[in-house]
TIBA-258757 format. One record per residue (C-alpha): z, x, y. Coordinates in pm, 1 decimal. Each point is the difference from the previous one (the first is absolute). Layout:
BEGIN
NODE          z          x          y
NODE          Z          X          Y
...
REM end
This chain:
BEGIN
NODE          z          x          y
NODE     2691.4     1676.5      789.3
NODE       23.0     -172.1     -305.5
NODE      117.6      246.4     -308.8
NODE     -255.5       29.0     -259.2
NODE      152.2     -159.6     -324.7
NODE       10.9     -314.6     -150.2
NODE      283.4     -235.4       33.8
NODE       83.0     -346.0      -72.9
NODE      373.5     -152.5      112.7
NODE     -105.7     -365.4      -49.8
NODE     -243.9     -202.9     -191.5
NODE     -419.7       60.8      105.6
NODE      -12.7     -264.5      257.1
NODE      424.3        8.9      106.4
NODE      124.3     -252.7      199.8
NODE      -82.3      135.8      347.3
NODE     -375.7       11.4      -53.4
NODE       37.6     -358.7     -229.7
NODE      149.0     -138.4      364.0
NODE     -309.8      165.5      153.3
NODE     -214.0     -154.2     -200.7
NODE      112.9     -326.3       38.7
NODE      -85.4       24.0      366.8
NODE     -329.6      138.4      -58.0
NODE      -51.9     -308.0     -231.7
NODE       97.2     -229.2      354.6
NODE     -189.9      241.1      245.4
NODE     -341.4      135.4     -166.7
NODE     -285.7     -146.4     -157.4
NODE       33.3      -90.3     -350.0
NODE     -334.8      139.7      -63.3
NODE      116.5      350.9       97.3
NODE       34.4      160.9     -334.9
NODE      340.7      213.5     -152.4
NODE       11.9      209.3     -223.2
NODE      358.2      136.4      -32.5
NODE      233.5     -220.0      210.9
NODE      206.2      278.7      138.9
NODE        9.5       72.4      371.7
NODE      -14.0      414.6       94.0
NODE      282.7      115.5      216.6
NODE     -137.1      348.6       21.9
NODE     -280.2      227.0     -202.5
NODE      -70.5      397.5       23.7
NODE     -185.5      214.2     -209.8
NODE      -18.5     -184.8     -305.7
NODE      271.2     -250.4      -25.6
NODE       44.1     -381.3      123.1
NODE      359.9      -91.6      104.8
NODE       36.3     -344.3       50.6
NODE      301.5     -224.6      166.6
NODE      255.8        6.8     -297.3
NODE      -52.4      391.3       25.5
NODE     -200.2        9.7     -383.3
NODE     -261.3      304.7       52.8
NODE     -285.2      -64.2     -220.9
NODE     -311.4      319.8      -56.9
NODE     -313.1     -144.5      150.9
NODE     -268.7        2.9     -225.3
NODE     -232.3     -245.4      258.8
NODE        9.6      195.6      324.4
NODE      -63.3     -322.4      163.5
NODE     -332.9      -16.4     -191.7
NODE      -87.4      321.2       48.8
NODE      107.6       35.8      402.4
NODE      271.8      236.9       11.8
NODE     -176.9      267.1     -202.6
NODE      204.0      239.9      249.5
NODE      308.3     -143.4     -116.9
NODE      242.4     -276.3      240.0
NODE       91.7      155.8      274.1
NODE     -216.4      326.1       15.4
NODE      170.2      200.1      241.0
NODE     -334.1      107.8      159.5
NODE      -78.5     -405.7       30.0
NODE      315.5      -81.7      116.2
NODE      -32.1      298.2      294.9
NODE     -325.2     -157.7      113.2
NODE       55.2     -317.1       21.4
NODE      317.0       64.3      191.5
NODE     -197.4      211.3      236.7
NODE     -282.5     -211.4       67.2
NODE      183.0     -361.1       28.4
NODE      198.0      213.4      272.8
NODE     -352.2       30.0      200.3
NODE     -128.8     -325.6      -88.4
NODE      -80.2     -224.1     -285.7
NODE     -301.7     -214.6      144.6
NODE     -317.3       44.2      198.5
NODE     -297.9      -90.2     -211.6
NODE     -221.1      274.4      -58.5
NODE     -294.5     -255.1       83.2
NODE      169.1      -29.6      336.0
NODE      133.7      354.6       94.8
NODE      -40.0      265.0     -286.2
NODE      271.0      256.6     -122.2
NODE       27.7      340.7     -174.9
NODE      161.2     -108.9     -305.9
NODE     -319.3     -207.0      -91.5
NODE     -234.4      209.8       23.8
NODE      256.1      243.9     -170.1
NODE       -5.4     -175.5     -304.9
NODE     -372.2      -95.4       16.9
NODE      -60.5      414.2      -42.9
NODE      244.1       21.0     -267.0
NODE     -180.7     -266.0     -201.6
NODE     -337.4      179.9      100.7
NODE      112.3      317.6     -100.8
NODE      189.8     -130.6     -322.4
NODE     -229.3     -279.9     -197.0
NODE     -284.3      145.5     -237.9
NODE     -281.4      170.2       81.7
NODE      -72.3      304.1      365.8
NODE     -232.8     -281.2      125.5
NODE       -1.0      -88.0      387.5
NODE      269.6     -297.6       -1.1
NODE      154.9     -253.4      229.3
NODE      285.0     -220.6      -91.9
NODE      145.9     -366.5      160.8
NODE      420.4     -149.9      -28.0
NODE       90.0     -275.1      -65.9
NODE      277.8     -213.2     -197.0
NODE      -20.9      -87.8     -345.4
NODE     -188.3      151.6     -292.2
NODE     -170.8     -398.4      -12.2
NODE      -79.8       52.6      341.6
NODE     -171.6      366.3      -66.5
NODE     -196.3     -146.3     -267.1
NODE     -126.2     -310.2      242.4
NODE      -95.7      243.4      212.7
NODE     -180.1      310.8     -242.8
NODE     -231.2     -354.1      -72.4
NODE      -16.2      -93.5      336.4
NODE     -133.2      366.5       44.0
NODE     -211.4        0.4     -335.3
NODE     -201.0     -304.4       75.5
NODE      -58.3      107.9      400.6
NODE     -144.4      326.9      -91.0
NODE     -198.2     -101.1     -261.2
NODE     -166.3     -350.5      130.5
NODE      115.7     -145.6     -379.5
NODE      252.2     -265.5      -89.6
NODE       77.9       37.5     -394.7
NODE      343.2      170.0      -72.3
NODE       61.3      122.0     -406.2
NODE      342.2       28.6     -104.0
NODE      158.7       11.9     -363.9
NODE      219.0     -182.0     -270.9
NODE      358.8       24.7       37.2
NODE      -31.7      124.7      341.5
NODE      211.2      -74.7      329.6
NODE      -57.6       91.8      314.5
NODE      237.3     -251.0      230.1
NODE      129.0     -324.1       77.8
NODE     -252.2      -71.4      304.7
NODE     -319.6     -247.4      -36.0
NODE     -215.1      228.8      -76.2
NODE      222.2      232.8     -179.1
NODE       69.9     -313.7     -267.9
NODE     -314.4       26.1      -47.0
NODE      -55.2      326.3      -99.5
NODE      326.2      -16.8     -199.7
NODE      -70.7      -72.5     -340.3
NODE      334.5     -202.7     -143.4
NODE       49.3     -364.5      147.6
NODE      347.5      -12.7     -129.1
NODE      248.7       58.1      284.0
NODE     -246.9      133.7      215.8
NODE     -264.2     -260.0       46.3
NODE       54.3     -308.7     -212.5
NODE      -22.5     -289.5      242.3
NODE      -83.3      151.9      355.4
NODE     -391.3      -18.0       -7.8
NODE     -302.0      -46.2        6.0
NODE      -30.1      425.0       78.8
NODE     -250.1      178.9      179.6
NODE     -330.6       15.7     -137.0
NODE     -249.7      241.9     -144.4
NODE      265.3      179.8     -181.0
NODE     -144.0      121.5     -372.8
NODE      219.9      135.7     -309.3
NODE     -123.0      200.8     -275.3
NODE      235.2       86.4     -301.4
NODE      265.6      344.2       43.8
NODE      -68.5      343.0     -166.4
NODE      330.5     -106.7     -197.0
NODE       48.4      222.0     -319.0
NODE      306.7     -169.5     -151.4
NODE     -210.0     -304.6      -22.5
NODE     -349.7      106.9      -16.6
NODE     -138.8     -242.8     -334.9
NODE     -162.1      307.8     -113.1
NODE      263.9      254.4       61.0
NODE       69.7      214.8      250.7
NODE     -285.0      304.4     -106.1
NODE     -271.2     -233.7      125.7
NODE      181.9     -177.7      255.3
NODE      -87.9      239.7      331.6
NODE     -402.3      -67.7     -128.5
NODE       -4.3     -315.3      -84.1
NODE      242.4     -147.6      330.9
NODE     -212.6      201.3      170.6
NODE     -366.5     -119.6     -158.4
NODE      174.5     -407.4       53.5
NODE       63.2      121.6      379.9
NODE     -362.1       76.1       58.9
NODE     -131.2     -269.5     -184.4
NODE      188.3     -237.7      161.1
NODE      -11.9      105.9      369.2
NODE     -420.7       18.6      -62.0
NODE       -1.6     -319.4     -160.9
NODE      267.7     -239.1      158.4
NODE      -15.3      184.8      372.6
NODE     -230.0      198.8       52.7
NODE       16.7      388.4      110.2
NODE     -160.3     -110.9      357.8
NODE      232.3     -271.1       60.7
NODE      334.9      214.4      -64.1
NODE      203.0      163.1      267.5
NODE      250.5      135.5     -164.6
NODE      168.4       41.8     -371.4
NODE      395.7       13.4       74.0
NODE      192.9      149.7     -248.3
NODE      378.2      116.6     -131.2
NODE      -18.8      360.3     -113.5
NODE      313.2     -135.3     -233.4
NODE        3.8     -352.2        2.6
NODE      379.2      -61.4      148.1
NODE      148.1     -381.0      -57.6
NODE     -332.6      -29.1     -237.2
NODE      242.8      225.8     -236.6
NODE      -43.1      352.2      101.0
NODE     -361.6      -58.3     -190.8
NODE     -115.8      470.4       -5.7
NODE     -370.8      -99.7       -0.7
NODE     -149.0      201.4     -287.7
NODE     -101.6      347.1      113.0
NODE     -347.0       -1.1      160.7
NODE      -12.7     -358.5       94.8
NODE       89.6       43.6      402.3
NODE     -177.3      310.3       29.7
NODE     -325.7     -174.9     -160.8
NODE       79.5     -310.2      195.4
NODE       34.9      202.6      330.6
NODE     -399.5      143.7      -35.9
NODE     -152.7     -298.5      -81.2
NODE      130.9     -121.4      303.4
NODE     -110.3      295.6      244.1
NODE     -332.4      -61.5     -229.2
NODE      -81.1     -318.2      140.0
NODE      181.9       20.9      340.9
NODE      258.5     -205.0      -85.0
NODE      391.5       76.9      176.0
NODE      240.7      107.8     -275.5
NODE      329.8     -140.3      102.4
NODE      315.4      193.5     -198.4
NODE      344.2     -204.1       49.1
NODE      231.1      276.0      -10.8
NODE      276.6     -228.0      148.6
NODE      211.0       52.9     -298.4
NODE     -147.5      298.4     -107.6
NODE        0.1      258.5      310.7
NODE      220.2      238.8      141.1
NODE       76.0      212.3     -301.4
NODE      122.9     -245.6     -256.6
NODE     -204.5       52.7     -262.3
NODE       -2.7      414.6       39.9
NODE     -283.2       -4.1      217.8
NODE      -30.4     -110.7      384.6
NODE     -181.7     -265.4      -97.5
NODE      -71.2      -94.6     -355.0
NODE     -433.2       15.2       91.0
NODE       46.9      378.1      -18.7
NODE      126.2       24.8     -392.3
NODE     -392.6      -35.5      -96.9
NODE     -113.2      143.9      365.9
NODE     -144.3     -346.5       98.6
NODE     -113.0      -49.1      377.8
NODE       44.4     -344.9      124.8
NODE     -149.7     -104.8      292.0
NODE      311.9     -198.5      142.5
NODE      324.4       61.5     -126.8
NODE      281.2     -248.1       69.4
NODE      356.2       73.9       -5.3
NODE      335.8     -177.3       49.8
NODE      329.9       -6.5     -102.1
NODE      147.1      392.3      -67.1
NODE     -190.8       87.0      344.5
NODE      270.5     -112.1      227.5
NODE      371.2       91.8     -188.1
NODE       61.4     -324.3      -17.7
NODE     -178.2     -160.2      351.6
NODE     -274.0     -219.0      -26.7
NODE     -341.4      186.3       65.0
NODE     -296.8       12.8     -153.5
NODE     -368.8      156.4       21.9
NODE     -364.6       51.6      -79.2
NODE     -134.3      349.4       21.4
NODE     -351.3       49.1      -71.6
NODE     -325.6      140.0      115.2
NODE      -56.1       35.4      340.9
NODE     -325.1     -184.1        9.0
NODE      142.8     -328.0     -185.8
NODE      301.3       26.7      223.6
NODE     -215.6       16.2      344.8
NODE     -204.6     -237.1     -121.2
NODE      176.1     -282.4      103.1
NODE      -41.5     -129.1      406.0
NODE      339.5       85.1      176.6
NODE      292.5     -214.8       10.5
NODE     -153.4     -117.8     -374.3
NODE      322.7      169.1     -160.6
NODE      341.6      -52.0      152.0
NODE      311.7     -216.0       24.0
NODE      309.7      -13.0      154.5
NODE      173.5      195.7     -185.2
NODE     -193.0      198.1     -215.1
NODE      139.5      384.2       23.6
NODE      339.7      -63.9      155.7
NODE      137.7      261.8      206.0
NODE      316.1       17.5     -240.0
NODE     -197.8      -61.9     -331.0
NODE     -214.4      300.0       94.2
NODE      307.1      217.1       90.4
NODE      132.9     -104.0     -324.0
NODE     -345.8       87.5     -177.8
NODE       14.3      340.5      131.3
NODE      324.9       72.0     -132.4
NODE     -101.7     -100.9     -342.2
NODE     -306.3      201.4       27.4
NODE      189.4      291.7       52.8
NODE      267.5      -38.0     -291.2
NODE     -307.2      -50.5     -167.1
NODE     -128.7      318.0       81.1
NODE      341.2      198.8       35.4
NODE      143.0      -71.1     -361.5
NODE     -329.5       -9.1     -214.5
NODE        9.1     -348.9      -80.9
NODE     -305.5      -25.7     -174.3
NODE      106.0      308.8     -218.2
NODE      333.9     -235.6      -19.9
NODE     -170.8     -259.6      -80.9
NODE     -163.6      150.1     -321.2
NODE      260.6      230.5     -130.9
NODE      211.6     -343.1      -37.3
NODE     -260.0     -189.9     -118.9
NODE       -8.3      269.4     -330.3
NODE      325.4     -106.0      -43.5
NODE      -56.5     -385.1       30.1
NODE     -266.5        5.0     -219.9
NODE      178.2      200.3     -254.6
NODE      289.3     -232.2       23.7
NODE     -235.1     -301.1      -37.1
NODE     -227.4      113.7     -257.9
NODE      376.6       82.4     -237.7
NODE       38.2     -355.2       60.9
NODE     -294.0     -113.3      -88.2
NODE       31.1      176.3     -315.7
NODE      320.9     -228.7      -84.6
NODE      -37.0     -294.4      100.0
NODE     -347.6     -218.1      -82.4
NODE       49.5     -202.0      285.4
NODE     -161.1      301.0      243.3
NODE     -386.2      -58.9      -51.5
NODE      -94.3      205.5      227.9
NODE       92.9      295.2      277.2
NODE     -224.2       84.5      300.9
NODE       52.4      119.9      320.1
NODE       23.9      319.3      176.5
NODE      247.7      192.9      205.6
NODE      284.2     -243.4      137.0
NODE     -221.7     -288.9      -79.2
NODE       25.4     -100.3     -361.3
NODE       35.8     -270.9     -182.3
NODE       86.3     -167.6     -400.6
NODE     -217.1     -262.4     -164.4
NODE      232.6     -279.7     -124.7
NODE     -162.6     -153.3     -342.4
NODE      145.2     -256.0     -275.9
NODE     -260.2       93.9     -270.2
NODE     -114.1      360.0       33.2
NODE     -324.6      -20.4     -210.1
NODE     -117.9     -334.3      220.2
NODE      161.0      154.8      294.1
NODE      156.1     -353.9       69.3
NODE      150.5       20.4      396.7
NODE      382.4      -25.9       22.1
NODE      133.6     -144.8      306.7
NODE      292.6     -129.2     -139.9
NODE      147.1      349.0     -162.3
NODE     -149.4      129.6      300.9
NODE      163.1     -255.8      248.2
NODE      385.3       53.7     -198.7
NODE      -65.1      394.5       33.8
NODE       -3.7       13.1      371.4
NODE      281.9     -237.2       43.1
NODE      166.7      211.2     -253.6
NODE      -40.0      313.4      203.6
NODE      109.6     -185.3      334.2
NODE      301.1     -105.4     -208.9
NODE       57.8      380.2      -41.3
NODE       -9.4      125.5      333.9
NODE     -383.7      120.2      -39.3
NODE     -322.1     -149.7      254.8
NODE     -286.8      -58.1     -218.5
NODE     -295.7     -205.1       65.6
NODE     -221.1     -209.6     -162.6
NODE     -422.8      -71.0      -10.2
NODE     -292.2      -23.8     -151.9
NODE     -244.5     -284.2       -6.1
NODE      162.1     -109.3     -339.0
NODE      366.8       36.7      149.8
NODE       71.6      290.0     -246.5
NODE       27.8      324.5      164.2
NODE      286.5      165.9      127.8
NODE      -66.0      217.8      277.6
NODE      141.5      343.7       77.0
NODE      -12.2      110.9      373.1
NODE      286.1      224.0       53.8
NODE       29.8      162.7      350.3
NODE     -184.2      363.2      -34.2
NODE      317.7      139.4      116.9
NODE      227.6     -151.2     -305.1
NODE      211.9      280.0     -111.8
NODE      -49.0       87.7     -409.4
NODE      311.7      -89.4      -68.9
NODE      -67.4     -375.3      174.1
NODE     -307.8      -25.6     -158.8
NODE      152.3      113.9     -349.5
NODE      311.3     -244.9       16.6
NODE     -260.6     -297.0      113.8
NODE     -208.6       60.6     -269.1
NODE      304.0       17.7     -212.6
NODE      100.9     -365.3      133.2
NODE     -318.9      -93.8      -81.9
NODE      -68.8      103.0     -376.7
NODE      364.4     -166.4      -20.0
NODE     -136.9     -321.2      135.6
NODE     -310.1      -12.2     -273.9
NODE      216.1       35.6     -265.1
NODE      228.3     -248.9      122.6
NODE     -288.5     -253.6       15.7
NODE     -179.7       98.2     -291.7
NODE      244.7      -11.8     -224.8
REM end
C-alpha cells in the first residue's frame, strides 16, 4: 500500500518514466492522447506513485473511475475471488450471479421506486449507443436531442451526440444522422444572465425541438445532469427537472448520462436526484466498476423489455470480474457514506475555490457539486474572455508540483476537480494548497 503523502525525489516526468515514454512513442498510436507523461508504478487511496518513486495526490481519479479510491480493499478482494472461479463465459452464452447482482444494485440504487431492469456492457460510449438503441425501439421514432458543450463518447454515434469536434471528432466523419442540438441551460454564459437563463434555455428547447424536429419524430432527449468534459456546465436550477416533464409529456425517452456523474460523486447517488428528477434510462460508467471497465442502462421496465431478445448484448458486456469488482465498490459505497463524503468535502472545495476566486480575476467562475467541481479560466473578467493558455500553464504547473489536475471545457479553460471520495482532509487540504500555489505562480 502506497503511504498517503506527497513526494517528489526527481523531476515530474524523471528519467525512468521519460525512458517509458520513449517506447510508448515507438509502440502506441500517436493519436492516443497524454496528458502527464509519467508512468504509475503503484496507486492506493489517493496517491499515484510512479517508476522514479515521486507520489503525486490524485485529483483525476482516472476521470472520475476510482471514486473508491486505487486499490479499494473490498475491489481488490473480489476481483481476486472471482478471477479464481473464472473470468469469461458471456452472459449471452451461459449467465452468472454476479450480473444479475449488479443489475439489482443498479435497480435498487438509480432514481425513482419504479419497476426497473438494467443491461452491462463496456464503455460509457457503448451505454449511450445502446440507451438510443433502446429509445428509438420502444418508441417507433428516430430523432435524438442532445446539447451544447456536451460529450457522450468517442463511438460513431456517440461523436455525434458529442458537441466539441476538437479532439474528439474533427476529421473522422460523416456521423450518424438525425442527431439535433439545442443550446445548454449554461448560467455563466447565459447573454442575459443567469436569473433568466433556466426560462429562457428552457423556452429555446421547446421551441426548437417543435420547430426543427418535431415532438412526434423524437425518441429521446439525452442529457448530462453536469455537463463533464463540456466543463462541469451545473445546468441552472429547474432546467432538467422542467426538461424531464416535457419529455414524459409527449412520450418522449429522457436519457440522463450519469457516466461521470453517478455513484456518489456529486453527494448524491446519482446527480438526477439533487432536484428529484426521474429519468427514464439512466446510463452509467466509469466509478461503477473500481476501476474495471463496465457500464449500464437502467431504466423502466417497459422500455427495457421492449426490445426483441438478443437486441442488447455483446461479448463482453458485464464481465464476470468487472461485476465482482462493481460489487465491491457498491459496497464501500454504501459502508463508508460516500455520498455524505462526497458533500462534506465538497463544502470544503468550494470554500477553498470561491477564496480563490476572490484573489485572483482569472477565476470567472465556480460550479460544481460534491467531488465534482470545477474553475472558469477567463483573461478579461467583464467579457468573460476564455483562457486556455493560463489555463493550459496551470495544470502543467500543478503536474510540475506533484499534484493530478485535469483540464476541459469546450473553450479549453476549466480545470477540473475529481478527487477520490475517500481523499483524506489533510490530502485534499495540501492539494488544494499546491494548487492556489500554482495560480499564483502563473498569474503573477
Amino acid at each position: 500500500m502506497v503511504a498517503q503523502h506527497r513526494e517528489l525525489v526527481s523531476a515530474i516526468p524523471g528519467p525512468r518514466s521519460a525512458t517509458l515514454h520513449e517506447r510508448r512513442v515507438r509502440a502506441v498510436s500517436a493519436g492516443v492522447g497524454a496528458g502527464l507523461p509519467i508512468y504509475v508504478d503503484e496507486a492506493s487511496g489517493a496517491i499515484l506513485r510512479d517508476v522514479d518513486g515521486n507520489q503525486l495526490i490524485d485529483f483525476a481519479s482516472g476521470i472520475a473511475v476510482t471514486s473508491v479510491g486505487h486499490s479499494d480493499p473490498r475491489v481488490v478482494a473480489r476481483v481476486r475471488e472471482q478471477v479464481e472461479r473464472f473470468t469469461h463465459t458471456c452472459f449471452m452464452v451461459t449467465s452468472y450471479e454476479p450480473y444479475v447482482a449488479v443489475c439489482e444494485q443498479l435497480n435498487e440504487l438509480t432514481p425513482g421506486s419504479h419497476d426497473k431492469r438494467s443491461a452491462l456492457f463496456n464503455s460509457g460510449a457503448e451505454a449511450v449507443e445502446n440507451a438510443v438503441k433502446i429509445a428509438r425501439y420502444a418508441t417507433g421514432r428516430g430523432a435524438v436531442v442532445a446539447f451544447d458543450h456536451a460529450y457522450h463518447g468517442r463511438t460513431n454515434l456517440t461523436m455525434a451526440l458529442t458537441a466539441k469536434s476538437m479532439p474528439y471528432k474533427s476529421g473522422f466523419g460523416p456521423f450518424a444522422g438525425e442527431i439535433y442540438r439545442v443550446p445548454m441551460a449554461y448560467p455563466y454564459r447565459w447573454p442575459t444572465g443567469p436569473e433568466q437563463c433556466a426560462s429562457e434555455a428552457f423556452e429555446t428547447f421547446v421551441d426548437m425541438v417543435h420547430t426543427q424536429v418535431g415532438e412526434l419524430n423524437t425518441a429521446a432527449v439525452l442529457l448530462e445532469p453536469i455537463q463533464g468534459e463540456g466543463g462541469f456546465i451545473e445546468p441552472a436550477p429547474g432546467f432538467v427537472a422542467r426538461v424531464a416533464d416535457w419529455c414524459r409529456e409527449h412520450g418522449i425517452v429522457f436519457i440522463a448520462d450519469e457516466v461521470q456523474t453517478g455513484f456518489c460523486r456529486t453527494g448524491d447517488w446519482f446527480a438526477s436526484e439533487h432536484e428529484n428528477v426521474l429519468p427514464d434510462l439512466v446510463v452509467t460508467g466509469k466509478a461503477i466498476a473500481g476501476g474495471l471497465p463496465l457500464a449500464a442502462v437502467t431504466g423502466r421496465a417497459e422500455l427495457m423489455d421492449a426490445v426483441h431478445t438478443g437486441g442488447l448484448g455483446g461479448t463482453y458486456g458485464g464481465n464476470p470480474v468487472a461485476c465482482a469488482a462493481a460489487l465491491g465498490a457498491i459496497e464501500t459505497m454504501r459502508a463508508e457514506d460516500l455520498t455524505g463524503r462526497a458533500r462534506t468535502l465538497g463544502t470544503v472545495l468550494r470554500a477553498r475555490l470561491d477564496s480563490m476566486a476572490a484573489k485572483y480575476p482569472v477565476i470567472g467562475d465556480v460550479r460544481g457539486r460534491g467531488l465534482m467541481q470545477a474553475v472558469e479560466l477567463v483573461s478579461d473578467p467583464v467579457a468573460k474572455t476564455p483562457d486556455p493558455v493560463t489555463t493550459a500553464a496551470l495544470n502543467a504547473a500543478c503536474h510540475r508540483n506533484g499534484l493530478l489536475t485535469l483540464t476541459c471545457g469546450t473553450f479549453g479553460n476549466v480545470v477540473r476537480f475529481l478527487p477520490p471520495l475517500v481523499i483524506s482532509d489533510e490530502l485534499l487540504d495540501e492539494g488544494l494548497t499546491v494548487f492556489e500555489s500554482a495560480l499564483a505562480e502563473v498569474t503573477a
